[in-house]
N, C-alpha and C positions, 0 to 999 in steps of 0.2 A: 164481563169476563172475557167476551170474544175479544176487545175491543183492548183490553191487557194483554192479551197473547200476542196480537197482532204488533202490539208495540215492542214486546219482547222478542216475536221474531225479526221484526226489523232492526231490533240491536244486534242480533246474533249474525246477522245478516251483513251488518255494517263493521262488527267488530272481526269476521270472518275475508272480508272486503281489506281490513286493514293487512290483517295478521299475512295474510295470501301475497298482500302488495311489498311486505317487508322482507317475507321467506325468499321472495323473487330474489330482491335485491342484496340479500346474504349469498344465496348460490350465484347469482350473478358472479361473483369476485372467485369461483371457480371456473366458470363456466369455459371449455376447451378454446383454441384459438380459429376452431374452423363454424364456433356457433352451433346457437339450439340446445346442447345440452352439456349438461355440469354430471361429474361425478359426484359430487358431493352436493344434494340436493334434498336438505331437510323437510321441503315442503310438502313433496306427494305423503311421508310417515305420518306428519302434523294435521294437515285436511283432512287425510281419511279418518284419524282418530275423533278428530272433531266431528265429522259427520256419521263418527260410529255412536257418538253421543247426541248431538243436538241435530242431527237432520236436516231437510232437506233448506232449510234456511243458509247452512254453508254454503250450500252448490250454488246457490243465488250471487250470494257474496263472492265467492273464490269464480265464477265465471265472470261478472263484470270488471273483478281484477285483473285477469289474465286476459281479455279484449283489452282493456287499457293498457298494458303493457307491451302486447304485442302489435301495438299499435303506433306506443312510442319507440318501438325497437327502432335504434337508428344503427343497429350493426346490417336491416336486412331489410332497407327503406324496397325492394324489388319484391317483396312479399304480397304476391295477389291478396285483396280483403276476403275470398271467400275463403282462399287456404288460412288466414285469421280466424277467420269464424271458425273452422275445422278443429284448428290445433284449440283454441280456447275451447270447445266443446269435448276433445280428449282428452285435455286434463282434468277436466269435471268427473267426465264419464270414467275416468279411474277410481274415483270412489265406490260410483253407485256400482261400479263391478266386483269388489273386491266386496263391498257388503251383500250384497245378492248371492256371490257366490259360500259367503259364512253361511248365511240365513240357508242356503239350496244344501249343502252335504255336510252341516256343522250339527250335533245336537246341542242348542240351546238352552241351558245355560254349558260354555267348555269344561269338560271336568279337567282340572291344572293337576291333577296328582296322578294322572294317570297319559303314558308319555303321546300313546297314538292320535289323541286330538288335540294335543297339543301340535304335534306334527301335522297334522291337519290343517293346523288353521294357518301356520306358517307357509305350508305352501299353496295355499289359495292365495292367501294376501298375498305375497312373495312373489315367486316366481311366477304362478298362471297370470295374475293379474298383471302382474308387470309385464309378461309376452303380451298379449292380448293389446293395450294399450299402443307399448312400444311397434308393432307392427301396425296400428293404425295409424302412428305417427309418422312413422317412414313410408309409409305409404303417400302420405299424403303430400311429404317432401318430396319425392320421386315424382310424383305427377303438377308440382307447381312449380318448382323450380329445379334448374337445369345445373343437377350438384355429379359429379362423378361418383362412380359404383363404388369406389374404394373408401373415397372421404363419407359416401354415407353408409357405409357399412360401420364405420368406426365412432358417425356418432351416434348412430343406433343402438351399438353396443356400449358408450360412454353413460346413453341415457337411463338404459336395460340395468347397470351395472349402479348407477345413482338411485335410482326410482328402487331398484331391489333392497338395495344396505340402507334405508328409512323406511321403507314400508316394515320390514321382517323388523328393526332395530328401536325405531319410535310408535309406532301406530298401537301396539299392545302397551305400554305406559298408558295410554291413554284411558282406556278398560280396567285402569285401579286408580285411576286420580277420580272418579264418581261413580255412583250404582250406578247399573245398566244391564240389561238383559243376554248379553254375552259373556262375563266370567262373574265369581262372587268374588268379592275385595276379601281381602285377607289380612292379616294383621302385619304381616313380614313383604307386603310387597315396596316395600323402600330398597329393600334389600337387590328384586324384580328389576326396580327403575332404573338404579345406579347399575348395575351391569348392562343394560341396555345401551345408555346414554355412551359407558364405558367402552362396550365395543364397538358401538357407531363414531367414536372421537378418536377412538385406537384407529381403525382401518382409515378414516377420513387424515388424521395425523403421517399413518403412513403414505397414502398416496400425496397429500402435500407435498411430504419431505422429498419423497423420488421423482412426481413430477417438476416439482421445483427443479433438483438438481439437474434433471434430463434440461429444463429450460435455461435453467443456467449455463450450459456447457453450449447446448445451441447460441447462445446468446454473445457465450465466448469466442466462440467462432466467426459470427457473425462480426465485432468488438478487435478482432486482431485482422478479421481479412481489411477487414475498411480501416484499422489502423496503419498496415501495410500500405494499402492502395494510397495514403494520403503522404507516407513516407517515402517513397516512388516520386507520386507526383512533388515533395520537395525538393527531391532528388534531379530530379528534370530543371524545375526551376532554377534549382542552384547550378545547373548543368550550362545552361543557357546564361547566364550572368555569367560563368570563369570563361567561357568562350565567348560574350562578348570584350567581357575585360583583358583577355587573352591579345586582342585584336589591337589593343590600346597599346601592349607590349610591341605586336609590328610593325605598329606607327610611329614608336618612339625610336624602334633600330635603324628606321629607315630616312632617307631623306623625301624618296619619293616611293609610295607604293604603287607595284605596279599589278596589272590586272590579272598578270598570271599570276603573282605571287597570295593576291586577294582570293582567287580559285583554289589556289591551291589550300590557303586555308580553312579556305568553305569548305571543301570536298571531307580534309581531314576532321571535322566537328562535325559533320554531316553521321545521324545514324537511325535506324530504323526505329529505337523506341521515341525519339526525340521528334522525327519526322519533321523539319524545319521544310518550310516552304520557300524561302527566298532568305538571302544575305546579303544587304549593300552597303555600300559606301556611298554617301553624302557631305562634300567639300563644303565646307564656307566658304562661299564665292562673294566678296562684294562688288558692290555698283561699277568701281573703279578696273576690277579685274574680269570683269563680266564679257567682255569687247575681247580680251586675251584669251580666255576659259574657250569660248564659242570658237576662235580662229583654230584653235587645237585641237576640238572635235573635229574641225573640217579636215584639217591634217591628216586624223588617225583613220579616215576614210569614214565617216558618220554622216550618212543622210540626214538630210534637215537636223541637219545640227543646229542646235542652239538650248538657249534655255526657255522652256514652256512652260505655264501654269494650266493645271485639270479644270475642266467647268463641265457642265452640263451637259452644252451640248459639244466639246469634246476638248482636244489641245489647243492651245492657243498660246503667240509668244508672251511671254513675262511680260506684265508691264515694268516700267521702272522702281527698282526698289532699294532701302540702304542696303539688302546683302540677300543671298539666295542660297539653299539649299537643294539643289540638284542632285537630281538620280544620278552617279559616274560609273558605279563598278554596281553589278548586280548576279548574284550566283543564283540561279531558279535550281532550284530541284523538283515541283512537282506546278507549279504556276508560269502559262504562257511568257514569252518574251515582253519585257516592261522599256517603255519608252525610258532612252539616257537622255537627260538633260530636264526631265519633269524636275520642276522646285517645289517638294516638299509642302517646305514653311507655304505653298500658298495654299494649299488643303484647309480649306479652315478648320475640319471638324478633326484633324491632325493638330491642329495652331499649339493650341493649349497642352497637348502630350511633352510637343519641342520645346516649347517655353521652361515646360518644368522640369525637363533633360539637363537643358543647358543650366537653367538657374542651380537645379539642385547637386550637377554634375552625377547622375545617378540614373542607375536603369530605371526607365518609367516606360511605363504598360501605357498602350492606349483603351479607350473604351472597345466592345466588341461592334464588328464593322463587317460591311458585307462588303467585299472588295468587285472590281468589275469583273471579273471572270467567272464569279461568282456569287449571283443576285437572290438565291435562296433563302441565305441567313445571315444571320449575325452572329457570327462564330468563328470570325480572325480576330487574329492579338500582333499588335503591332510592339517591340517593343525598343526603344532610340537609348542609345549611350553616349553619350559626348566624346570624344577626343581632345584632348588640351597636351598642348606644348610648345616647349620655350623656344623658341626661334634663335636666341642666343643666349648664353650662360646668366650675363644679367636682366635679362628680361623675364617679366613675370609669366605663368602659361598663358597660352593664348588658344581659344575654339576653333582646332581646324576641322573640324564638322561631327554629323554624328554617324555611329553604324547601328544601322537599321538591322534587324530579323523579324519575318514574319512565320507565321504557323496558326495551324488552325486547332485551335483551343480544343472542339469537340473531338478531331480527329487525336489528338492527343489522348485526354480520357479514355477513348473509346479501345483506342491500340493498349493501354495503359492497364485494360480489365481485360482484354482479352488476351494477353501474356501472363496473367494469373492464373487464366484456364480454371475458373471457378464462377458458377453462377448464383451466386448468394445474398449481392446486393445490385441495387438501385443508384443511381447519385444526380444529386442537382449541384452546380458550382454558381457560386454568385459573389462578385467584387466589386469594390465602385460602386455607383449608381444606375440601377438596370441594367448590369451587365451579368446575364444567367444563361447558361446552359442546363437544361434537364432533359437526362435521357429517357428514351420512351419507355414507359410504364412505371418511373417513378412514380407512387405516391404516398401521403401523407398517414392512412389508413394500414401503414403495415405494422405486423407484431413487433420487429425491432424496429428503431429509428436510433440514428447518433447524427450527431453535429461536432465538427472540427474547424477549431477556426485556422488559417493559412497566410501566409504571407505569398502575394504572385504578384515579385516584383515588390515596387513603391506602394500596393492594396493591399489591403485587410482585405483577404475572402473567408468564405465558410462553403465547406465543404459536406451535404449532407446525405445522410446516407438510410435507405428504405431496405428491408429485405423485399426479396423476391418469392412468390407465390412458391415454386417450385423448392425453394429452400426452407419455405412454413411448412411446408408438407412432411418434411423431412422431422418435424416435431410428432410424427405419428410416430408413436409406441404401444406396439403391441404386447411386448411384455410386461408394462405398467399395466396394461386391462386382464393382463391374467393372472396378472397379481392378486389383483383389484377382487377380478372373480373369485381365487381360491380365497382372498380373503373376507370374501362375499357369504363363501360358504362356511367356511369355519367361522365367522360371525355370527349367523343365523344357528347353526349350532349352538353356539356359546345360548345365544339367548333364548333357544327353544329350550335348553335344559336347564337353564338357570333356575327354575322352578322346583327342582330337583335338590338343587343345591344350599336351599333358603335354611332348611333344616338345619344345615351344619355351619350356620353362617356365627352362630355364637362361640361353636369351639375354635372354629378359622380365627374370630378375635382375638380370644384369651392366647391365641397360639404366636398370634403376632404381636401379641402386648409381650408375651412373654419373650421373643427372638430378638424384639427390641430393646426388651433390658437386658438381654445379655450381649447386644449391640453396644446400647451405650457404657455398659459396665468393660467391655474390651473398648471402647473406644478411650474411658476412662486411664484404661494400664498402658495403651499404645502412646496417650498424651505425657503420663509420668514416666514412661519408659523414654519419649522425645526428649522431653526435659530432664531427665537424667544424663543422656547422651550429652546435650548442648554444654549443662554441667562443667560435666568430665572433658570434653575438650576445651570448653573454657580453662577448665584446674590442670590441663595437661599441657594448655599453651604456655601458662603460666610457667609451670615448672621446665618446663622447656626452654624458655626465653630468659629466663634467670641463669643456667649455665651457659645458657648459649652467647648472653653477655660477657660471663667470665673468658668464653674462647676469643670470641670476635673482640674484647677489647683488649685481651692478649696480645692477639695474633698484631693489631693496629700499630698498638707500641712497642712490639718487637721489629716492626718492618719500619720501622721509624728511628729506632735505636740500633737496631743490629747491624753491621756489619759482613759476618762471615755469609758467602755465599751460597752456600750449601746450606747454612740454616733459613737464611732470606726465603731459599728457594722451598723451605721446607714450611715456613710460615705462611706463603702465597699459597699452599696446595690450601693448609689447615683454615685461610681465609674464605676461601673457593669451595670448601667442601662446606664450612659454616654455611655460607649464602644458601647453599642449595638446602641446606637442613630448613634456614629459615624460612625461603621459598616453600618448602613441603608443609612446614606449622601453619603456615599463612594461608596456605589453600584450603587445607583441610579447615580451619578457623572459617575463611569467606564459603568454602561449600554451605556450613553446618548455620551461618548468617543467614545467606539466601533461602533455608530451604525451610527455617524458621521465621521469617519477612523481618530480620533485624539489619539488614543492611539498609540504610541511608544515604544517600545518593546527595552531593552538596549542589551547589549550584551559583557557580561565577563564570564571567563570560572569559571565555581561551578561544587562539588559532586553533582548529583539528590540523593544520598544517605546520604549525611551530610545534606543536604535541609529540606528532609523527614523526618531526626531524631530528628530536631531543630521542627518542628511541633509536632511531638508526643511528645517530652519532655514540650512542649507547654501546650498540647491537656489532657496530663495524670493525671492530676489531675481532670478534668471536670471527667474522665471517671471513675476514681475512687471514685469520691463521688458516684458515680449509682452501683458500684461494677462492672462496665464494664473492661475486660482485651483487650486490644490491644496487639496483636500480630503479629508482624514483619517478613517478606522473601524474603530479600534482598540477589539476586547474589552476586557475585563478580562482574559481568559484571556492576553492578546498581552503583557501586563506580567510574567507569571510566569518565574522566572529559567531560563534554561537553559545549559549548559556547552558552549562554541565556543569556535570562533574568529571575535571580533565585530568584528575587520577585514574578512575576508574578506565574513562577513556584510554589512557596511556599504558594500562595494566593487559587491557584487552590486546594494545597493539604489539606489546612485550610478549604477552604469550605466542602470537600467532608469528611473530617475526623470528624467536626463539625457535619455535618448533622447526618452520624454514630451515633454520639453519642447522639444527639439531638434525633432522634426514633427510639435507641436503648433500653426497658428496664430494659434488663439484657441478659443475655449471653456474647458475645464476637464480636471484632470487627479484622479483618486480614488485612495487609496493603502489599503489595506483590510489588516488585520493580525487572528491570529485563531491559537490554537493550542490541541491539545487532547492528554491522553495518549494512546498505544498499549499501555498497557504497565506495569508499577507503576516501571520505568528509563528508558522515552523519551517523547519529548515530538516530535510532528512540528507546523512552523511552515507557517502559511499566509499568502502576500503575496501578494494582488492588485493592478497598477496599472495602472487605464482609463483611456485619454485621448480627445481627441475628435481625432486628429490625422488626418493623409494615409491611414492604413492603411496592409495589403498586401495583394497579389491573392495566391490558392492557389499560382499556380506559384512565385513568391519566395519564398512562406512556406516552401519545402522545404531551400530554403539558407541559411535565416534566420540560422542555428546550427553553420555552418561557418565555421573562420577563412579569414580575411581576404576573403569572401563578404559583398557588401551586397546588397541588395533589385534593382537595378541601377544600372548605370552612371551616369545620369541623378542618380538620389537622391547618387551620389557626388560627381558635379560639383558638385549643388545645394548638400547639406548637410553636405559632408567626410563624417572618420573613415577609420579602417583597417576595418572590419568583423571588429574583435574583440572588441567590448564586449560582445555576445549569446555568441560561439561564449564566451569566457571565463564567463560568468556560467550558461552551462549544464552547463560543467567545473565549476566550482566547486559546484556544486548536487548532481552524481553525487558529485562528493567527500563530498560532507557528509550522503550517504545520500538522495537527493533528487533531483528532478528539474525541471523549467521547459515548461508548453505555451503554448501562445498562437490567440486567437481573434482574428482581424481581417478586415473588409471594408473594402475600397479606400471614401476619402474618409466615412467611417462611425468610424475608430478603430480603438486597438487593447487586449488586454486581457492581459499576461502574468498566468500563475499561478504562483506557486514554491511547491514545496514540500520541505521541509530536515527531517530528522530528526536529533535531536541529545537526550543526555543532560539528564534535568531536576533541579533541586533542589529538594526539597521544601521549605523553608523560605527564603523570599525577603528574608534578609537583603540590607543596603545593603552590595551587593559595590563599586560604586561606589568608583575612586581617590578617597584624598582630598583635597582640596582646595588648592593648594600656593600657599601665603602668598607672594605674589613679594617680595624682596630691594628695597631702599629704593635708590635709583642712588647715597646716599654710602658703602651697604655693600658696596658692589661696588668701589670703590676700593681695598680693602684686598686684593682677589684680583691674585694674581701666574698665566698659564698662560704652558706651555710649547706653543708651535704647532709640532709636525715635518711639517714639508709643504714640497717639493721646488719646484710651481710659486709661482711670486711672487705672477701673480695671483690666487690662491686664498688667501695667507700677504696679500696687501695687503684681501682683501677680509674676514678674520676678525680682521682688527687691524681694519680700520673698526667691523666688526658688534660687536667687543666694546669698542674704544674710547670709541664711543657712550654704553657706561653707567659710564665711567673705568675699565675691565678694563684689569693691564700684560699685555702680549702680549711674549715673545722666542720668538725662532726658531731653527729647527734644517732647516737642508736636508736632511737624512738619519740614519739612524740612529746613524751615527757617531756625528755632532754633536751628536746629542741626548744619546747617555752622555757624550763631552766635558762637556755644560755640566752634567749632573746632578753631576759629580765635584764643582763648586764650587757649586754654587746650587741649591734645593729648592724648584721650583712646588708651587700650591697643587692643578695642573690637569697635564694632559700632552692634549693631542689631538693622535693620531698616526694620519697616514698610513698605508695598506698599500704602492704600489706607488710605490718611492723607491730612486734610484741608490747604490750603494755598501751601504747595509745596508738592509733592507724595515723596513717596519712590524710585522711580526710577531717577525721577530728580536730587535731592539732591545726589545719589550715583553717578551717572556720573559727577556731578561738583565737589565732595571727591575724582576721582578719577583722574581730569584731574591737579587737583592740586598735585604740584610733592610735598608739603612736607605732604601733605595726602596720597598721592595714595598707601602709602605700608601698611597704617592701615589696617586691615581684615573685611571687611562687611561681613554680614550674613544674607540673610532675614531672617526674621520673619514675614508671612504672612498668613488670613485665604486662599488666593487664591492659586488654586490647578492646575490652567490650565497653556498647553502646552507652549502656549504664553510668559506668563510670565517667567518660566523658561530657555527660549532662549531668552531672552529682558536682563535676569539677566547674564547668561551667558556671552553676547556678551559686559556686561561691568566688566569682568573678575570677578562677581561673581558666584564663581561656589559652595556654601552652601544655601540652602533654607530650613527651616525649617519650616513645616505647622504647621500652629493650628489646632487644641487644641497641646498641646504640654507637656513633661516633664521636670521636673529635670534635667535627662539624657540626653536629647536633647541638654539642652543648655551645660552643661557643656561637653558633647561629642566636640561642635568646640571648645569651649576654651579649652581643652586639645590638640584640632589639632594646632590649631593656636600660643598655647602659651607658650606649655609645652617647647620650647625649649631656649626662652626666660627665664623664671623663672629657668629651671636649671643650664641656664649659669650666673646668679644675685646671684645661692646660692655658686657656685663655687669660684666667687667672693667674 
């Protein structure tokens, strides 16, 4: 019997050993950035409940856990063993306190229906227990290791504030998952648990969420200073390269440079964030010139002139060589006086820099180098340009030497963070091979790290980056811990009284059974109400777009036939107003698309740059009646092919360019295009377009982006629209993986930005339709179509549009009619209606189509219907042309060119 117990405590023992060593490792993944304790810290609630039940077998378990742990801690290898021993004995000793203190002013068993010992027990466990502890804890930090008063006051309180929201939150579940001599189990304690569990995952969820975000925004800061600091430092680099190349311009103007003129252009590239060290010039002197070069030093008054090679132990003359590179002209700015006449090239551990100067013709870095003035480090940058030119017109360039700059790399960096006036990060620079700079107190162990890779010069470096102690500290939030505590308290509330509430927990159900059916029964009417709407604009676009055909192809073949001027001028208004009516149908249509997810996005590869220029060459005449200039900055990169849909694309860039112009009243409007990869498959597009128009104030701007929402009322009187050209172009954007902001000031302008992610092609073939040879108007006489279409006026106005180029038209009012006349006669064409009396358009096409000496005739709808539906219905019976109403000239004659042109050129061949 002994001999069974013993076995059973050693399981309890071992399984308390595990459970203790995983809880670690869960609050671990909270645990604050200064160490030791986690707010959120399940295990003290979990142990002590376990040891409210199975005794002193935990304590055994849960302290050789926490010795092992705190002994693999490698956040705090500086941790004396005895303060080990210490802290693993107060986590122990947390249990046996919190039960000693039930057992000392609890009467066992707790009566739960009655609230004061319930309150009792809560703050025994709770709060006393957890002071008690946590002051022996800080105690013990305070006297072993050497932590400032402020960081450990906050993780005292981090630990106070963890150790409190599981003890008060889990430790009581415990006492109804088995009998025991502290409360009796009851029937409803599920009820107990789950609000427990509930408010321990609420307040634990909350502090997540805000410490998170607090880390995040630290993070951010940390993420743009060092992105900064590294756009600087290209900025320098690139600085240094146009002033060396700068230098290659005054060697080309001149025949001879001279040393003042060489000064003088040091002096002017010379500046404090740059801090160059020295600028020379290096002739290519060869063997043969070498005996002249030296007589000329002696001329210019140069002591021991001549040409010398560096060694060891000091100058010495050149031996003989095919060609030399000598010191001649040198600007110091912060480096002793440098021997004229030293040869370069005989440096050897220079050799190989010059080699790949000259070969590559290209600024090249040397490795880093401790120069003799300065034997401390290796922390200069040498960096050599070659110089090439033609001696005469037909002669090829030729090396007349290189120009040298030196600078000390570290002094760089260093001057480089300390004109940021921010102490936030750390940085190591490393290029080449062994060539690194690390400033003092980088290290690897900090809460942020990033890496940036760089271009210095002809290297690949990388650029990394640590925060700073002083900047981690800065993660201390004290209003997250007071949060934490009110939420501390209103938790332990919740779950001292839950007990109270068990009672009513059935009618609570029935209450939310019942809220939810009247949820989902209004969710129900809101859905039929949706689809009533979509409906109706469906049925409204329709009827819309059927007269709106009668005007717009009026309006077409009267500006085509008419003469008088005064009626011309009165058909262009009636055309002008049509569009805009259409434009209004059409939005309202794509709002009501988007906001039900029936818009469908195509996808073939387009320039965003031929897209954009087919809108302004659109767009340019509106903006020229106002005397408006549009202005175009499009990369190279904005030409690169990418895979859309370059309607939509094109639709977006119409609205935004219209509006420009719409409350622009003069000045200028800029269209800025620009795209770069993400990714070795995406390609994200950038359009800016600024104008100098009316603006808007901040408050507008908020509604900028909702449909049928304008700027106000006023701007709507002044300058129409629906207020769906923006909400539409910012759906369209989230569609295409992207988004739309906007910067404006009232009477100053406004500036949208878009940006669109979409699939790229590597190779920018001319995806480009091709080019379609229009039809001669006597070879269009020989086309016969069939028009099935119900209104007349629409059937009079497609006999004009195609009369015009001698096209025969017969008609069919309806399906019927239409297989009637196919029985006897075989168009070359069919343009058929959908919605027609007696038989539809879609009937009548699949019975044309299943008949085999129909089937190879070419349908085409012609319809006011615009929806998704219908174009997969027409598809699937291998019509793939649809032509909406209202409709052009061009329209139609566009598929009989697709369809027919090759028919008629092999009739005239014949």
């Amino acid at each position: 019997m002994n001999k069974g117990n013993s076995l059973i405590q050693i399981l309890i023992a071992l399984i308390a050993f595990c459970t203790y060593y995983l809880l670690v490792e869960f609050g671990s993944m909270f645990t604050i950035f200064l160490g030791f304790s986690s707010p959120i810290w399940p295990l003290s609630g979990v142990m002590t409940g376990l040891y409210f039940l199975f005794g002193r077998s935990i304590l055994v378990g849960s302290l050789l856990a926490s010795l092992l742990i705190l002994q693999q801690d490698s956040l705090h290898p500086d941790l004396p063993s005895y303060a080990i021993l210490i802290l693993a004995s107060i986590s122990v000793l947390q249990f046996v306190i919190a039960k000693q203190l039930v057992l000392r002013f609890c009467i066992i068993p707790i009566n739960i229906r009655k609230p004061l010992p319930i309150l009792k027990f809560f703050l025994l466990i709770g709060p006393l227990t957890v002071f008690i502890s946590t002051l022996l804890f800080v105690l013990t930090l305070k006297f072993s290791l050497n932590i400032p008063t402020e960081n450990l006051m906050y993780i005292s309180l981090v630990k106070y504030i963890g150790d409190l929201l599981t003890m008060v939150a889990i430790t009581p579940i415990f006492l109804f998952l088995k009998d025991n001599i502290f409360v009796h189990r009851t029937k409803n304690s599920t009820a107990a648990i789950l609000v427990s569990l509930l408010s321990f995952s609420l307040i634990s969820f909350i502090y997540v969420l805000t410490s998170n975000n607090d880390f995040v925004k630290k993070e951010r800061v940390f993420t743009t200073s060092a992105q900064s600091f590294v756009e600087k430092f290209n900025m320098i680099n690139l600085t240094i390269k146009n002033s060396l190349t700068g230098l290659n311009g005054l060697f080309q103007a001149s025949d001879e440079v001279t040393r003042a003129e060489f000064d003088k252009y040091a002096v002017k590239i010379a500046n404090d964030k740059i801090n160059l060290s020295a600028l020379a010039w290096l002739p290519l002197i060869t063997d043969q010139e070498r005996e002249n070069y030296e007589a000329n030093l002696v001329s210019q008054g140069m002591v021991d002139a001549g040409i010398k090679k560096q060694t060891k132990q000091g100058l010495i003359i050149a031996p003989q060589a095919d060609f030399y590179l000598p010191l001649h002209f040198i600007t110091n700015f912060d480096l002793d006086e440098t021997n004229v006449g030293v040869d370069e090239f005989s440096r050897t551990i220079l050799k190989n820099t010059i080699n790949k100067a000259i070969k590559d013709k290209n600024h090249i870095i040397s490795p880093l180098l401790s120069l003799s003035q300065h034997q401390d480090k290796h922390t200069w940058g040498i960096v050599y340009y070659p110089i090439y030119k033609k001696n005469s017109p037909n002669e090829e360039n030729v090396l007349q030497g290189l120009v040298k700059v030196v600078f000390k790399l570290d002094t760089i960096l260093s001057n480089l963070q300390t004109s940021m006036n921010k102490n936030i990060f750390t940085y190591q620079l490393t290029y080449g091979d062994n060539n690194r700079i690390t400033q003092p107190g980088y290290h690897l162990n900090s809460t942020f790290n990033l890496q940036n890779e760089i271009n210095i010069f002809d290297k690949k470096g990388q650029l990394y980056f640590a925060s700073t102690p002083e900047f981690e500290l800065s993660l201390i939030n004290w209003q997250i811990l007071i949060m934490m505590t009110m939420g501390g308290i209103i938790g332990a509330a919740c779950v001292a009284f839950v007990y109270f509430i068990v009672a009513f927990n059935s009618s609570l159900t029935r209450q939310i059974k019942e809220d939810t059916a009247k949820l989902l029964e209004k969710n129900k009417e809101l859905t039929s109400a949706n689809q009533a709407k979509n409906l109706f604009l469906a049925n409204i676009s329709h009827e819309y777009r059927t007269p709106l055909n009668a005007i717009m192809g009026f309006s077409e073949i009267a500006l085509r036939e008419i003469k008088d001027k005064n009626a011309l001028e009165f058909f262009t208004k009636i055309e002008e107003s049509s569009k805009i009516l259409l434009s209004i149908v059409n939005d309202v249509l794509d709002t009501s698309k988007i906001q039900a997810g029936e818009i469908n996005l195509e996808n073939r590869p387009f320039s965003p740059s031929a897209v954009a220029q087919k809108v302004i060459d659109m767009l340019i005449v509106k903006a020229t009646d106002k005397s408006i200039t549009i202005n175009k900055h499009f990369t190279s990169n904005f030409d690169l092919h990418v895979e859309g849909d370059d309607n939509r694309f094109k639709q977006i860039i119409i609205n935004l360019l219209n509006n420009a112009i719409k409350f622009t009243h003069n000045g200028s409007i800029s269209i800025s295009g620009d795209s770069y990869d993400i990714d070795d498959k995406f390609r994200t597009l950038t359009l800016i377009i600024k104008d100098t128009g009316i603006g808007i104030n901040k408050e507008d701007q908020k509604n900028l982006f909702i449909p049928f929402a304008q700027a106000t009322s006023t701007k709507t009187r002044e300058y129409g629209g629906t207020g769906l050209g923006l909400a539409i172009v910012k759906q369209l954007c989230s569609l295409m993986g992207g988004d739309i902001t906007l910067r404006s000031q009232p009477d100053k302008g406004s500036s949208f930005t878009v940006t669109i992610t979409l699939p790229k092609i590597e190779k920018n073939n001319d995806f480009s339709s091709p080019k379609s040879n229009k039809l001669k108007d006597s070879h269009y006489k020989e086309i016969k179509v069939l028009v099935v279409e119900d209104n007349k006026v629409n059937q009079f106005i497609v006999s004009k549009q195609l009369d015009f180029k001698g096209i025969t038209c017969d008609f069919a009012n309806d399906g019927l009619m239409a297989l009637s006349y196919l029985k006897t006669k075989t168009p070359d064409l069919i343009l058929m209606d959908l919605q027609m009396p007696n038989m539809d358009g879609f009937t009548a096409s699949n019975l044309i189509k299943k008949n085999r000496a129909l089937q190879n005739i070419p349908i085409v709808i012609i319809s006011a219907s615009v929806s998704n539906e219908d174009k997969e219905k027409a598809s699937l019976l291998g019509i793939n042309d649809f032509i909406n109403k209202p409709f052009y000239q061009d329209d139609l004659l566009a598929v009989i060119d697709k369809y027919l042109k090759p028919k008629i050129d092999n009739s005239h061949l014949n």
